[in-house]
C-alpha angles and dihedrals in degrees: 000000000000113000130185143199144195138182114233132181144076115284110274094037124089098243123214117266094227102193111136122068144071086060123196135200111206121168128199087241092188090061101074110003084196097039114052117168124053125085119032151083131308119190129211134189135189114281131159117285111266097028108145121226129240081261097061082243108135107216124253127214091046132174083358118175143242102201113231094000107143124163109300137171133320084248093072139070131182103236112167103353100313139083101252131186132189119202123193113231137184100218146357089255096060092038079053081053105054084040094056089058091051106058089054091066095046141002100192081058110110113221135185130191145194152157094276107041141313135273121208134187130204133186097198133027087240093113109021105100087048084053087047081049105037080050095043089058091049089054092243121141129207120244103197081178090084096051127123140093125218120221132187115238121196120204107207138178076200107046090161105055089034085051089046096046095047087045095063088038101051103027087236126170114231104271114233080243092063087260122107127256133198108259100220089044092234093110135057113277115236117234112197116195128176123254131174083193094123105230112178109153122071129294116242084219130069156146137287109187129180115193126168100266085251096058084038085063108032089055082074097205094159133246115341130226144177120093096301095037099241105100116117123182127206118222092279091042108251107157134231122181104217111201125190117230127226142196123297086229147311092267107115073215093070098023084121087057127092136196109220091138094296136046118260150167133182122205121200098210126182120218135019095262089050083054093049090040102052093042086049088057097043099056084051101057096047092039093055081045091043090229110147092229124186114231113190121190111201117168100289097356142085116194122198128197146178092209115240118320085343094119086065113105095230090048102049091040096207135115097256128107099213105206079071085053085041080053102055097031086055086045080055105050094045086052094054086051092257130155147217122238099191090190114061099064096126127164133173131182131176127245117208112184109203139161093233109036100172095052096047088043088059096051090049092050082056104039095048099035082245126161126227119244107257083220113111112234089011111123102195119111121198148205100265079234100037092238098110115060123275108250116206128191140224133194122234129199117249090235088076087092099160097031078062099047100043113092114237122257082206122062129151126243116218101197110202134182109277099238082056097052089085089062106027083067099037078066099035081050097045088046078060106256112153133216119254104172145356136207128196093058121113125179097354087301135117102249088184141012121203106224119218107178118308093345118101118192145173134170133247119226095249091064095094113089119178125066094338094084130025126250108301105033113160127223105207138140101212118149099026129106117264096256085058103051093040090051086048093045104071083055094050099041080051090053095048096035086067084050095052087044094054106353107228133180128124129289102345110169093193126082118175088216095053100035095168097045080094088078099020119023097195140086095274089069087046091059094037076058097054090042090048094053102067130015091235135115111265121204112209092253091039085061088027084067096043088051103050119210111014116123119260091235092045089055085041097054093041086051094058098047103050078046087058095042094049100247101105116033119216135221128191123190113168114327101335124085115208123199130209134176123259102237093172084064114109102234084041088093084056103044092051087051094050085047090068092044091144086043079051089051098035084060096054099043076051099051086040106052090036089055083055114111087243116014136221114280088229124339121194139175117232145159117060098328079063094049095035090240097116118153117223089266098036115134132237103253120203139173133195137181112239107223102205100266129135108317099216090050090046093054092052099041082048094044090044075058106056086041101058086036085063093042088045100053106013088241133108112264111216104192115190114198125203129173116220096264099051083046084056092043087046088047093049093045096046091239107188091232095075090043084063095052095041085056105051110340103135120217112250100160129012131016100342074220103054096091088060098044089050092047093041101043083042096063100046 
């Protein structure tokens, strides 16, 4: 879920921390193509107290408080609940700079380096405009545009026992939301909200979690199972592997340091020039070695970490052995008077299980702002600046039909600054994420716009896709004044936009790629459909590269048997064998009409908007039925061209449509309607819609050219 925040109010007054709604369901569609909601990620964006979702569902944590907090300077955002900075730096040793004149300010003030800049949280705006100066004289300038802090959030027809359980686990404090939060603000915070959606198979997302072997031990979760017997399960099931830490090494030079993943050690300090001192000394000594340490001040205590794996020779990449930088950085801290606290090493790290885990990494990576592991084989991706959580990912077999439908009851929450959300989702939306609900509607009605510059925009009701109305749903904007529908249109384009890019709805069986997988979901169906395509002889590698990824041997074998059934006919000259396919067979008339099965379609929608009183200006089909790149549950994406009639006849004869579309494929049918003129102010403003459609969109109905004169005429 993507929150954001913003501070309101006059100067002198403590203004309200507005966080919570419009809220967003997005979901990271290319994960599971069966199972589409679950992960990732949900926005929200601000909206009045006491709107109602899409859902019915009225919001929680409403009209909440940051105490003190009065307007303060262009360097700072509210994220989560705190006014947070984040200052560029060009080394450890000048964010230790700009730290050392913090803590002096404050103690209570929660600082992170690295060696890239500094992040600092405040909980109160007492101190903000001293940090802006204390940077300004460094010569280190704030970038609002990183911010942002991922949290888990669990969803439990139990919230008491779930919060019980992660509590022992974790070593939480109870949250002000009723959720739990690390104590020492370095992990995600966990959000508990209660659900009646029966959940019972297994989520596709779940904990890692290092502890020191003590604390493994005194958290008391019972006996672990799982291959490596450290798999624990809450009352709804939800699952934590609990792994027990060890010592760095053997070495008494590096006794303070543990190995929970990463290596880490904690320092109880004593006063607030121990705390400058020792991360003074800290960003030295990895500077002089070029390790790119994390350095964490938290009130009386530095933390210092590798980040995670990060101590190991083949992930840091330098000519360095760390347990000699361990070593220096622990003679450091004992000289400064510091000392170890064995027991807080704590890291946690998500695990996301998916069937494609290249394509829902990426969208992660794109989605989150996250970094791929430079690790070959290695699967993690991580925050750019390690203060966000590592995410790891696991593939899953196909066969796990209802682990993939069933929504998580586990998902993650990405909280922004307000005036990023715009953006953050217009990227979330264009990696192919797809929106699942809204909040901040009543009635079908903006109740609130976000305003971004000039750009005004609110969100029409049919706007959520996924489990809030049935196949065959229609985004549309009839009946409405132009200003309306052209402050609702930038919402919509981005909505559809996420579809075009991966398709998504729930449970579609057609996919304009593998067309006879409707009958035969195999690869015997995927090669009938190449040999359909084109009377010409086909080598195995010559199908083997159409196809993409299907192995040589697999095509080979297909190929043989439907040699031996009749319906493919075989020629061998030298050494290469080339296949056809019979058409003289009997089922051959079949299997080439199976084979256009979006011409087939195409032709219906066709017959069907051209026997309309008035038809559609221009109608064309887009989105991955277009490219031939649908998912199992895609939709069918369409567009026409409203040509001023009667808006409530326009609506029924649209929404007919969407509904024999679904009846005719199996698959949702999303239908966005434009008249001429909002086509002409899309074209002028660039909307990403018409990008889309300019791209792949295929002609159904009208000049197969009228999209491009009216784009192009538009933008003289």
């Amino acid at each position: 879920m993507i929150t954001t925040s913003e501070l309101s109010g006059r100067p002198g007054q403590a203004p309200r921390r507005r966080d919570r709604q419009r809220r967003v369901d997005i979901e990271d569609q290319p994960s599971n193509p069966t199972a589409p909601r679950g992960a990732l990620p949900t926005a929200s964006v601000n909206a009045p107290a006491g709107t109602r979702s899409l859902s019915g569902r009225r919001s929680s944590e409403m009209d909440s408080t940051v105490p003190g907090m009065t307007e303060i300077g262009t360097d700072w955002r509210v994220v989560d609940g705190a006014a947070t900075a984040w200052f560029d730096a060009p080394s450890l040793i000048a964010a230790a700079s700009l730290a050392g004149r913090i803590v002096e300010l404050s103690a209570e003030i929660i600082v992170d380096l690295r060696a890239t800049g500094i992040r600092v949280r405040l909980d109160s705006d007492e101190h903000a405009e001293a940090v802006s100066a204390a940077a300004r004289d460094l010569g280190l300038a704030a970038n609002p545009a990183v911010l942002q802090h991922l949290s888990v959030v669990f969803d439990s027809a139990n919230p008491s026992a779930v919060r019980r359980f992660w509590q022992r686990a974790l070593d939480y404090a109870p949250g002000e939301d009723g959720g739990l939060a690390d104590p020492l603000r370095r992990d995600p915070a966990i959000r508990i909200r209660q659900s009646t959606e029966p959940r019972p198979s297994r989520n596709r997302i779940h904990l890692d979690l290092v502890r020191p072997a003590a604390a493994v031990e005194q958290a008391g979760l019972g006996e672990a199972s799982g291959p490596f017997g450290v798999c624990h399960s809450d009352p709804d099931g939800n699952e934590v592997d609990l792994v027990p830490g060890a010592a760095l090494g053997e070495r008494i030079g590096t006794a303070d340091w543990q190995a929970v993943f990463s290596a880490m050690a904690c320092y109880r300090i004593t006063s607030p020039t121990q705390q400058r001192d020792l991360a003074a000394a800290a960003a030295a000594l990895a500077d002089d070695t070029g390790f790119p340490l994390l350095v964490d001040l938290r009130p009386g205590l530095v933390i210092i970490d590798s980040g995670k794996d990060q101590w190991e020779d083949d992930a840091h990449g330098l000519e360095l052995d760390f347990t000699d930088l361990a070593g220096n950085l622990q003679t450091a801290a004992r000289g400064l008077g510091a000392t170890a606290d064995p027991g807080l090493p704590r890291f946690a790290q998500l695990v996301l299980d998916a069937t494609d885990v290249a394509v829902v990494r990426a969208f992660r990576v794109a989605a989150l702002g996250y970094a791929h592991d430079r690790r070959a084989g290695v699967s993690d991706i991580d925050d750019p600046r390690r203060l966000n959580p590592v995410l790891l990912f696991q593939e899953i077999d196909d066969s796990e039909t209802e682990r993939r439908r069933q929504r998580n009851r586990i998902h993650v929450e990405l909280a922004v600054p307000s005036d990023l959300a715009q953006t953050r989702l217009a990227t979330t939306f264009a990696a192919g994420g797809r929106l699942l609900a809204e909040s901040g509607i009543a009635g079908g009605s903006p109740t609130r716009r976000q305003r971004t510059g000039d750009r005004q925009w609110g969100m029409s009701s049919r706007s959520t896709w996924h489990d809030r109305y049935p196949p065959g749903a229609v985004i549309a904007t009839p009946g409405r004044s132009p200003l309306a529908r052209r402050q609702r249109q930038l919402a919509i384009s981005l909505l559809l936009l996420a579809c075009a890019h991966y398709g998504g709805g729930r449970g579609g069986a057609m996919q304009t790629q593998h067309p006879l997988a409707v009958i035969t979901p195999t690869l015997d169906g995927d090669v009938l459909a190449v040999l359909a395509t084109a009377d010409a002889p086909h080598t195995v590698g010559g199908i083997q590269k159409l196809l993409g990824g299907r192995s040589y041997e697999g095509i080979r074998k297909v190929l043989t048997r439907l040699t031996a059934q009749g319906t493919v006919t075989s020629q061998q000259v030298s050494t290469v064998v080339s296949y056809r396919l019979n058409r003289e067979h009997l089922a051959a008339e079949h299997i080439i009409a199976l084979a256009d099965l979006r011409g087939a379609l195409m032709d219906r929608v066709r017959s069907q908007v051209q026997a309309w009183p008035t038809p559609p200006v221009w109608a064309a089909l887009f989105g991955s039925a277009a490219r031939g790149q649908m998912l199992p549950d895609s939709d069918i994406d369409l567009f026409l061209v409203d040509p001023a009639v009667d808006a409530d006849q326009w609506e029924a004869l649209v929404d007919q449509l969407s509904r024999d579309v679904s009846r005719w494929t199996g698959n949702d049918a999303r239908v966005l309607s434009m008249t001429e003129a909002e086509v002409r102010a899309s074209a002028v403003t660039r909307d990403p819609i018409l990008q889309s459609l300019l791209e792949d969109a295929l002609t159904i109905s009208g000049d197969p050219v009228w999209l491009r004169r009216v784009v192009a005429g538009a933008r003289r």
